[in-house]
Every structure is written in C-alpha cells, then in structure tokens.
N, C-alpha and C positions, 0 to 999 in steps of 0.2 A: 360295344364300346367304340369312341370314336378310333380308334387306333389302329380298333382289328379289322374295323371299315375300311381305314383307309391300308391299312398293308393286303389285305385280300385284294380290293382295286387296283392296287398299285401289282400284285401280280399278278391278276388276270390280265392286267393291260401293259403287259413289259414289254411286247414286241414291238408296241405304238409308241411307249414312252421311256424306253433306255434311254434316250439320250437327253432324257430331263430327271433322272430317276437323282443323279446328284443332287440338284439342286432340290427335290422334294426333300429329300435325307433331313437337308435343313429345316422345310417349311416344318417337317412332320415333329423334330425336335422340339419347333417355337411352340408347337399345338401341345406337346406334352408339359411342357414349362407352365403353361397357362391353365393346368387342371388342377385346380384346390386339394391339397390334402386333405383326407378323409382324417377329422380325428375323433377320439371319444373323450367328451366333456370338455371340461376347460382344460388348457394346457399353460406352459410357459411356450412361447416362440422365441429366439434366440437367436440375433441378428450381428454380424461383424460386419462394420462398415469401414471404406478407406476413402474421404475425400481429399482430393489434389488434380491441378489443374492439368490438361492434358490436350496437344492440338489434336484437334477433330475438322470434318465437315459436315456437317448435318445438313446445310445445304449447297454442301459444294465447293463454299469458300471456306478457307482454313483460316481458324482464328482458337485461340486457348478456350478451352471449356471448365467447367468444373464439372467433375465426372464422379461416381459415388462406383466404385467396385469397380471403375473402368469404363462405366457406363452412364449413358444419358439418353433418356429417363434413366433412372436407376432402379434397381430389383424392386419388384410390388411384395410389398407384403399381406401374407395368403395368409388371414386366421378366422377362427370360429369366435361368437358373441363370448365374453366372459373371457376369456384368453388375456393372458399377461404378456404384453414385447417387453423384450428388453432387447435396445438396439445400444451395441458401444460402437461409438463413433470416434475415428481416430480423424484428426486435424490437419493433412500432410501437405497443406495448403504456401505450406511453407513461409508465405510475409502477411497471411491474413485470419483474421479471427472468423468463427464461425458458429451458429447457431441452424436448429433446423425444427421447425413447426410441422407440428402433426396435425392437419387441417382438418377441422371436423371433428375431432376426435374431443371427448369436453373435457377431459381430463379430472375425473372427480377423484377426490381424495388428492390427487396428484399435480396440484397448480404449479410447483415450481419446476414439471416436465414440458409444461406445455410448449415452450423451444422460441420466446421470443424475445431477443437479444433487448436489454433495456428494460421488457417490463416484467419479466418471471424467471428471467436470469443474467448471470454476468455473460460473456461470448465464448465462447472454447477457443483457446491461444494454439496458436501453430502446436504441431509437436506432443498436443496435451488429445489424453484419449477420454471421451466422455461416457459415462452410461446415462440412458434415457429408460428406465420402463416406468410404464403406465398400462392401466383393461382399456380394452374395447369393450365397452358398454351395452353397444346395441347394432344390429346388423347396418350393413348398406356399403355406400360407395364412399371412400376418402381420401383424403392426398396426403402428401409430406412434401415440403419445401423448403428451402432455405430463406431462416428471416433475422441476414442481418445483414444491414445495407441494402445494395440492390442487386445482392446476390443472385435470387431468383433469374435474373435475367441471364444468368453466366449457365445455366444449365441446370443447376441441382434442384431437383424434384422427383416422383415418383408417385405409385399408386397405393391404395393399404384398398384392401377388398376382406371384408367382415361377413363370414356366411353365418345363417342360423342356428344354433346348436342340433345336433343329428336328432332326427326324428321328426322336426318342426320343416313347415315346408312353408314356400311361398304365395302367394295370394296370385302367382302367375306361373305358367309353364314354358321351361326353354329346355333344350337339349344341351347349348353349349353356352362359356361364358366368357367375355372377351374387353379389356381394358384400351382403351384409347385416350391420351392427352393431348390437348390441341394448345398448340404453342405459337408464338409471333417471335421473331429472332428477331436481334442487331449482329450488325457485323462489328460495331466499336463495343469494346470492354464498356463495361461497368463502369469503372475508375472515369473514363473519357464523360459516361453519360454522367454519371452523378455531378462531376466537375461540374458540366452545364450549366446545370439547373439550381447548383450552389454557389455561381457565380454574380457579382451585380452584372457582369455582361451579361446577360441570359441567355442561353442556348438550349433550346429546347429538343428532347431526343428524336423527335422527327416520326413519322411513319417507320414500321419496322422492314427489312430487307426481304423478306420474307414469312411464309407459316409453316408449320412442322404439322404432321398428324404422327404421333408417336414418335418424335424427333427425329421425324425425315422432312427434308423438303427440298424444294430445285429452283435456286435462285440460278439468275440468266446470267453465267459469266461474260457471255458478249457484250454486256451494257457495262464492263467494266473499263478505262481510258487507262489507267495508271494502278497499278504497274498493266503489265501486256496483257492482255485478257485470255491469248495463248498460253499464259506461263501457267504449268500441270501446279506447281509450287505454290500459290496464289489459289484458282479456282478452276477445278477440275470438274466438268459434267459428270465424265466415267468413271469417276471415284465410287464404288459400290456401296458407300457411306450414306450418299444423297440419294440413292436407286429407291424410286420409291415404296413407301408400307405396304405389304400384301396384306390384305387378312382374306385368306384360305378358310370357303365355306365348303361343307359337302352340301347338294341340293336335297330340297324337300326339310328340312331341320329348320329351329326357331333359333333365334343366335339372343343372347343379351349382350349388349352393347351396355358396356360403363363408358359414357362420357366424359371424359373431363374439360375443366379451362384452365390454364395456370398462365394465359397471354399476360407481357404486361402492360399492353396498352387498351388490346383492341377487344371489341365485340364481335365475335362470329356467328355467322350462319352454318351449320351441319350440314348438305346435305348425301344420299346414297342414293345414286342414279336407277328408276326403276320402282323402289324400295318405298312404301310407307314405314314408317316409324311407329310406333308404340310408347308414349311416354308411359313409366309405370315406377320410376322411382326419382325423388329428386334430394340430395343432400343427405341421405339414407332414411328418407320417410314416402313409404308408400303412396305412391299418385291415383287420383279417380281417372285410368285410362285416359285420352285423347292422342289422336292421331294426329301427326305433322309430314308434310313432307320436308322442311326447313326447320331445324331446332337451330332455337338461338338459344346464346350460352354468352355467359359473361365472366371474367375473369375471376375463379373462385367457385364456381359451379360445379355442380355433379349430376347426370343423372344417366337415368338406366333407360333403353331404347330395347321393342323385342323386334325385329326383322324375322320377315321368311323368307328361308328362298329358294321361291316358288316362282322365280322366271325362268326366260329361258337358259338351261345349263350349259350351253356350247357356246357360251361367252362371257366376257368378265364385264364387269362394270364399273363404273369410275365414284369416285369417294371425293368430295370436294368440299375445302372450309373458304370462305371469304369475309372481308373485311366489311360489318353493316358499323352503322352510328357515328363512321367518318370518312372523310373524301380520300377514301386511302389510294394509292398508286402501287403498292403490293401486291403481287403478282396471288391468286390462289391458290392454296394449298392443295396437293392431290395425292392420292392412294387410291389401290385399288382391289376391289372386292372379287377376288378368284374364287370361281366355280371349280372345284377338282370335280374331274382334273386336266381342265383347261391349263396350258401354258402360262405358269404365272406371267411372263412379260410379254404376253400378247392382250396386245393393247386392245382397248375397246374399241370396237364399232363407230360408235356416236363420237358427236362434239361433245368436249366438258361441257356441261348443265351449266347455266350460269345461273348464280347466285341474285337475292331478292335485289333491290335496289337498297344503296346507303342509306339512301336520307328515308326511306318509306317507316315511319316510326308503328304506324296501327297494329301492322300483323305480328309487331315485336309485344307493343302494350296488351297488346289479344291474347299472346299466350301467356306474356305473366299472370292473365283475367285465368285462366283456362288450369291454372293447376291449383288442385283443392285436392285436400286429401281425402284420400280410399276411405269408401264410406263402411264402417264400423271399424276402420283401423286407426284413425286418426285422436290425437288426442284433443278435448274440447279445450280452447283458453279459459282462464279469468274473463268473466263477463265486464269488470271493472279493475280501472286500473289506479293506483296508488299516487302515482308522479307520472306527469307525460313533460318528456324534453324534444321539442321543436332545433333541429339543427338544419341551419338554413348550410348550404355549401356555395362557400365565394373562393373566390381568384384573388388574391390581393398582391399590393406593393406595400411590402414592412421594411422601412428603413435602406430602401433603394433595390432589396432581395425580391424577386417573383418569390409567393408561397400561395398554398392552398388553406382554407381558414374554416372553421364554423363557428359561427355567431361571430365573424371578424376576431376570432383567437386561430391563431396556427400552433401548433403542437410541438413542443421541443423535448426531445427527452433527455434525462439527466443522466449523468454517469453513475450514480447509483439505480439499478433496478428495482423500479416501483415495488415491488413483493416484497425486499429483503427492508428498503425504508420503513413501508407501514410495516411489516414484522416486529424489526429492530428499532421505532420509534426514531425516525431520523429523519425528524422535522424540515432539518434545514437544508435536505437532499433536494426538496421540489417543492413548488410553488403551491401553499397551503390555500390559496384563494380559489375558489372551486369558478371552472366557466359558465355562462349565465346559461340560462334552463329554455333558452329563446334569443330572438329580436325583433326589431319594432316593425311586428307584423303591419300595421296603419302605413307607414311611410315610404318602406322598402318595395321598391318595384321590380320583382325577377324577369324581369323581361329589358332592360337596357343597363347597358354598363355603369358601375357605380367606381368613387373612384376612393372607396373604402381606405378614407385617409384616418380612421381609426382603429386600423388593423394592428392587433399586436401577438407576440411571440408568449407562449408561457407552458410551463411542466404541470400547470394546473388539471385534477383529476376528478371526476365525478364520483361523489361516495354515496352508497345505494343503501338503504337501509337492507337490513336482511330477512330476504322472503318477503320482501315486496313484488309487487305487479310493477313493472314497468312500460312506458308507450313512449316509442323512438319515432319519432316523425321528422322522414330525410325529406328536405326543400331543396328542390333543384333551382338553379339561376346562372343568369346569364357570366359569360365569364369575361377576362379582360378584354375579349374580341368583341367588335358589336356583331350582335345578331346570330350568337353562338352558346351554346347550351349543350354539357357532355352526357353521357351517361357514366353513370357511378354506380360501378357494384361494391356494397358494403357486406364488413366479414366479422360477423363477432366471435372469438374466441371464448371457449368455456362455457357454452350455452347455445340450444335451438333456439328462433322465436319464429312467434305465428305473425304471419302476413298478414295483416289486415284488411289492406286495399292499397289501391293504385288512383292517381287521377292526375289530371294534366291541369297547369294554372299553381294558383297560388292555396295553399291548404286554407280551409277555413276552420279551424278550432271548436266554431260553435255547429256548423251544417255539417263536416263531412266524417264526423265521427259518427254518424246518425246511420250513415251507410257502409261501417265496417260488416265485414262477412266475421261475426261469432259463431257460425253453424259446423261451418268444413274449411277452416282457413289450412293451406301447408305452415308445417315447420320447416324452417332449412335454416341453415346459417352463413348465406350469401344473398344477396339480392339486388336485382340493378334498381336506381334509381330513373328513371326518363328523363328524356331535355325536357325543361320548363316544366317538371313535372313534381307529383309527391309522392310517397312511400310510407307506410303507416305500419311500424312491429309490435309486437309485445311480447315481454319473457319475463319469467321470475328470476329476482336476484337469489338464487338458491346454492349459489355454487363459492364458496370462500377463496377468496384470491382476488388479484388483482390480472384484470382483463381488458385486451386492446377491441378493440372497434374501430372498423377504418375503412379507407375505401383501399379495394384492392388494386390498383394500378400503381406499381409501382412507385411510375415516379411522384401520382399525386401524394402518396402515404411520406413516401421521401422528401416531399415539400411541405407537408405539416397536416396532411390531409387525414385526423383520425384526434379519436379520444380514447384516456384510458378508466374503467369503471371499478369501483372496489368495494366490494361488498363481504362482509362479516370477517375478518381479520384476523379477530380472536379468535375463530376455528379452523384458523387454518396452521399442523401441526410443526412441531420445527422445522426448520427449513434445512434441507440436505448440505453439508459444507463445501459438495460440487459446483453448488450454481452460485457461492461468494467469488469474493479477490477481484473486484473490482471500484471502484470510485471509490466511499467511506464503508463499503463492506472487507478491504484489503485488512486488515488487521480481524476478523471475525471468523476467516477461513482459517480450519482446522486440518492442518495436514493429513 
C-alpha cells in the first residue's frame, strides 16, 4: 500500500530527513484523503456542507472567497456508480442567494436537483438549508459548482470522482488516483464584474490576475502601486496559502490524473515537465488512448491523464498551466510534481517549460480531431437525426447593452424557473415564441463584424420532442472586435452527446454532414467551439426536464450566451416543494 511505502521510507530514511519529517506528516495526510473508500454495492453517501464567504489568498492577494467547509476547492466527492448523494447545503452566505450544479452528473429521475438557479430551481435564500440527492449513474470524472450568478468566479467548486462498482475494473492500469482543477482568478468580486458587463458603460472583466492548479497560485505582489505592495495585509508572497501545489509521487508508479477546468474565461494548456500524458478518459467516457505532451482543456472539461514516473527521482519537476486562445498577460500557473522523497520545496533544476503559443489554433483543433472513443467501449449514435438546430454565436448591442446572442436572440431568464412554469402550466412566466432553428446562412458572413441591429432579448425555450435524435451545430463568428473570433466551450446539462466533427469556416448543411465520424465519435458534455470555426453534436432527447445549454464562460452565459431545452414534461414527477418560493411559484411552496 501506498502508505506503508511511504512510512517504511520515511523510516529508513529519518536520519537524512528529520528535519522535513513535519512537513511530510502533512503531505502523507493529503495522500490518505485522496484514497477512494472501498465500498460494497450501492451506498447512500452523505454530505454536510457550509457555504459563506471567508478572506483567503489563493494567490497571495487577500480578497473574500466563497469557501464550501472552509475550503476552496471544496471536499471531492469519493463514490462508487449507482451510489445515492445527498448533500444538505446550508446558505451562510449571509446577503446572497445560492445554488450549486452538479456538472456532469445527468441527473435522471432527478431534474429539479440538477442545481441551476432559474432553470430547475428557485435559489437557496441566506440562512435556508437545502438538500440535493440524486445517483451517480455511471463512472468517471465530475464537478460541482456554483450556478447562480457569477458565483463560480467567487470560489465555490469542487470535484465528485465516480469509481466502478467492486469487482469491475478499468480498461487502464494505475496504482494511484489524484484530482486537479485548474482555475483563472480575479481579484475584483463578482458583484464588481457582473456590474460591468450589465452596464450601458461596458466594462468588460479583463484578463484574470492569475491561474490556480488546485486553488493555489502566485500572483506578483510587486506589480501592485496602491495600496503599498509591501503591505503583508493586501498581498503577502509568504502567506503558505499561495505556496505552491505539490502533488507527491513515489517513483516507478502510474499516477491518474483527473483534470479539471472550471476557468472562467480562459483556455489552458496542461503541461508536466518531462512527463507524456496519456489521455484515457474525457467527461467520464473512456478515450482511444493518445499521447500529448500539452492537453488543452477548456472551461467545463474533464479528463483523466495516466503519467509515470519513470524519470529521474532525485528531482522534482515543474507542473505548469497557461493561458492559449487569448493574448493573455497572466502570469502561468505552477505546481510542482515531488519525487519522494525529494524536498517538497526544492525547486527544480530547469526553467518553467513554456507553454504552446496563443494564437497557434492546429495543435488545439488536432486534439479535439484525436479523441474517439475506446474502441468497443463506446456507445454507437443515431445514424440520423430528427431536427438539426444551427446556432450561429454573435456579440451583439440590444438596446445600448453589450450581450452575447444565438441566432441574434440573447437569453433572459425569468424569475419563475423554467421546470416549475412547464410543470405548473405558467404560460405567462416566459416567452412562448420558441428561438428560430437557424440564420440566414446565404448572407451572414462569420468572418467581419456585423452590426446586428436586429438583436433581441427573450425567455424563449426550445421544446424537443421526446426521444428524439437531436444535431446542435455551434457556428463560431466574428465578434464585435474586427478580426477576432473566441473560442466557446459549450455545456449541456442532463445529457452526453456524440461529437460529430469539427471544421474551420462557415458550416455547410448540405457537404459537411457527409463527413461526420458515426463510427467512434466521444461523448462528453462540454466541448470548445474554435475561432471561425464549427462544432457538430448529437443526443437524444431522453431525459424529462427542462435543460440549460450554454457556453461556459462565465461572463459570456452572464450576457445571454446559452439556451434552454425541454423535453417530455409530462414525465417528469412532482416537483419537490424545495426548489419552489420564487417568482409565480411563491404561493405553490408547501411548508
């Protein structure tokens, strides 16, 4: 066992390492935290949670966090497939409402857990304690986040890690298993960014101050003018807060790396100094192998990396995230990969690795070309599809407001929660005019700025027939910048779908459905879109509820950047009297 490894090591070698033996005490604790409970069958898991805000520095500078048990990230949830959570979450946020999405996770049976403030529930009010359960379904790698507002940016996230049921084994061999999120920080609240961007002055949140690997990182107090850059009060280097992530290998061992992204602007590059990667799981569906020295990851992503390490062991090596798909000025993020039982804070040898180049798009569209799933483990699509909706994504000005649009509709949501309206028949909660299924592919040119003077605002929702084949086809275009095109990862809740393909330019409807991959497409339920580029899904509408789609960058979702889809209604059972008491469900909630 890894434990009894390392306390035999750790006493054969007391004479050379008393005077680090303290600080292992800790590393040796983090490694036992990180080992899955062994269970038999299905269980219930059983979660207290306390969020409220709390100053931290994560990188250095002290600013309010929103901290889940005191913590940020907050505790991962360790369970086996089939397992029941039940997390109660208490509110102690004290002046603000709150909600928290279980990412990934499709929530069947269970639509009004899925944890998003507006479309599958009212918000939990200060002071109010919520229960969430719902199954884990099916194995892999998944999140939990905060989705209401632009909370997420404030700290609250976490990891949920889904093992096989005992017996069942994986289609890959590691020895150990280990959770990483990669974050992009602001130093201004929430409150400050949101104002911005809901402003007619427009202010837009800017590049972030820094990146986190496991919500550490090390922004440069020196660059700061006001207040003193000396003041410990303000932004402290030495604060063991910002010191950065070890992750503690033993040599010769295969490690699984869960990656995450939960950024909310940026696209990163991974890399581990030394180190090939292994991709082998992505959104919890088994990958066909390939090798990366650089995994990109996009906001919303997950995937599983296996590493050996099989260098040399009388040194550590550096762990470095950076900023690709914009002209960022972000300092990169770093951690570093200790060999026990090298001195955790002996620093490596080498210079930080530098990261690919920003702008270099190939080797990004290359690997989204490169992941197909494990061949007899994937599941086949619908060879045809029922309804295909083309959503081109624009930049627009609605009535003086910067928003984000598809089809030139921006997305407003209503104070009554889309699930409890269709349940409750409450017509006049949100805009019955469904958004159009397209635009006028002939005349729209994605490649120069358009000055979409028929951009409009509406609660309008796409209704799916049920158990139909659906095809999402996301258009990327130029935005209100000339000569600028973002990437956009999009995140369906309550549903995997299969990646079709990828291609750069403007979709053709009639040619390049010709060359979807139906053979070995992934499932996941994230996916970046490329500049000037397209993106082709498919999923069955199988699942009763009403479900968001969106791009996951914060502030784009926060500016109108997404739709919501609602499929089979009448099956979906009464709705719990938790997630009412809000807009025209106030009078419905039963004490």
């Amino acid at each position: 066992m890894a434990m009894l490894e390392l306390f035999q090591s750790s006493r054969s070698k007391y004479s050379v390492l008393k005077s680090v033996l303290g600080f292992y005490l800790i590393v040796v604790l983090a490694i036992i935290t990180e080992v899955p409970t062994v269970v038999e069958g299905a269980r219930i898991r059983h979660y207290k949670w306390e969020v409220k805000y709390e100053y931290k520095s994560p990188d250095c500078f002290k600013k309010l966090v929103i901290t889940n048990n005191g913590r940020s990230p907050g505790p991962t949830i360790l369970a086996q497939q089939g397992d029941t959570i039940i997390v109660e979450l208490k509110n102690s946020l004290i002046t603000e409402n709150v909600a928290i999405h279980w990412h990934g996770i499709r929530q069947i049976g269970s639509p009004w857990f899925d944890g998003t403030e507006g479309v599958t529930q009212c918000p939990i009010q200060p002071g109010e304690t919520f229960k969430y359960q719902f199954v884990v379904d099916r194995p892999g790698t998944y999140l939990y986040h905060a989705h209401y507002g632009m909370q997420r940016d404030a700290g609250l996230y976490g990891s949920i890690r889904v093992a096989l049921p005992d017996g069942q084994l994986e289609p890959f061999a590691y020895d150990y298993d280990r959770s990483i999120i990669l974050n992009d920080w602001y130093h201004k609240s929430t409150h400050e960014l949101s104002t911005g961007l809901s402003s007619k002055n427009f202010t837009w949140v800017g590049e972030p101050q820094s990146l986190l690997i496991q919500g550490k990182g090390k922004f440069n107090c020196s660059s700061l003018s006001s207040p003193s850059p000396s003041d410990p009060n303000v932004c402290n280097p030495s604060n063991p807060e910002c010191s950065p992530y070890l992750l503690t290998v033993i040599p010769g061992k295969t490690y699984r790396l869960r990656v995450s992204s939960l950024t909310s602007l940026s696209a990163l590059s991974f890399q581990i100094e030394g180190h090939n990667m292994t991709v082998v799981e992505a959104d919890g569906h088994y990958v066909e192998p390939f090798v990366v020295k650089n995994l990109f990851i996009y906001s919303g992503e997950t995937y599983s990396v296996l590493i050996k390490t099989d260098q040399n062991p009388t040194r550590n090596y550096w762990i470095q995230t950076s900023i690709v798909s914009r002209p960022s000025n972000t300092t990169p993020g770093v951690a570093i990969l200790n060999y026990y039982p090298n001195h955790p804070k002996r620093t490596p040898p080498t210079a930080l690795p530098q990261g690919p180049k920003w702008d270099d798009v190939d080797p990004r569209v290359a690997q989204s070309l490169s992941i197909k799933a494990r061949k007899g483990l994937g599941r086949a699509p619908p060879q045809t599809s029922d309804r295909v909706i083309v959503m081109l994504n624009t930049q627009n000005e609605v009535d003086g407001f910067r928003r984000w649009s598809i089809n030139n509709v921006s997305l407003n949501h209503p104070k009554t929660p889309y699930l409890i309206s269709l349940k409750h028949n409450l017509t006049d909660q949100f805009d019955q005019n469904p958004p159009p299924d397209g635009y006028d592919f002939a005349k729209y040119d994605i490649y120069v700025k358009q000055n979409n003077s028929n951009a409009t605002t509406s609660s309008g929702i796409y209704r799916l027939k049920f158990n139909t084949t659906v095809d999402i086809i996301l258009q990327n275009a130029n935005t209100m910048n000339p000569n600028n095109s973002e990437t956009h990862p999009w995140h369906l809740h309550g549903h995997d779908f299969w990646v079709l393909g990828y291609g750069l330019g403007k979709f053709d409807i009639y040619k390049d459905p010709k060359k979807y991959n139906l053979v070995d497409p992934i499932e996941k339920n994230t996916v970046p879109v490329h500049p000037y580029g397209w993106t082709a899904l498919r999923f069955v509408a199988d699942n009763p509820g009403a479900w968001a789609f969106h791009c996951h960058i914060e502030s784009h979702f926060y500016m109108g950047m997404g739709v919501v889809f609602e499929e089979g209604i009448e099956r979906v059972g009464r709705l719990p009297s938790s997630i009412l008491g809000c807009g025209a469900s106030k009078g419905l909630r039963v004490p």
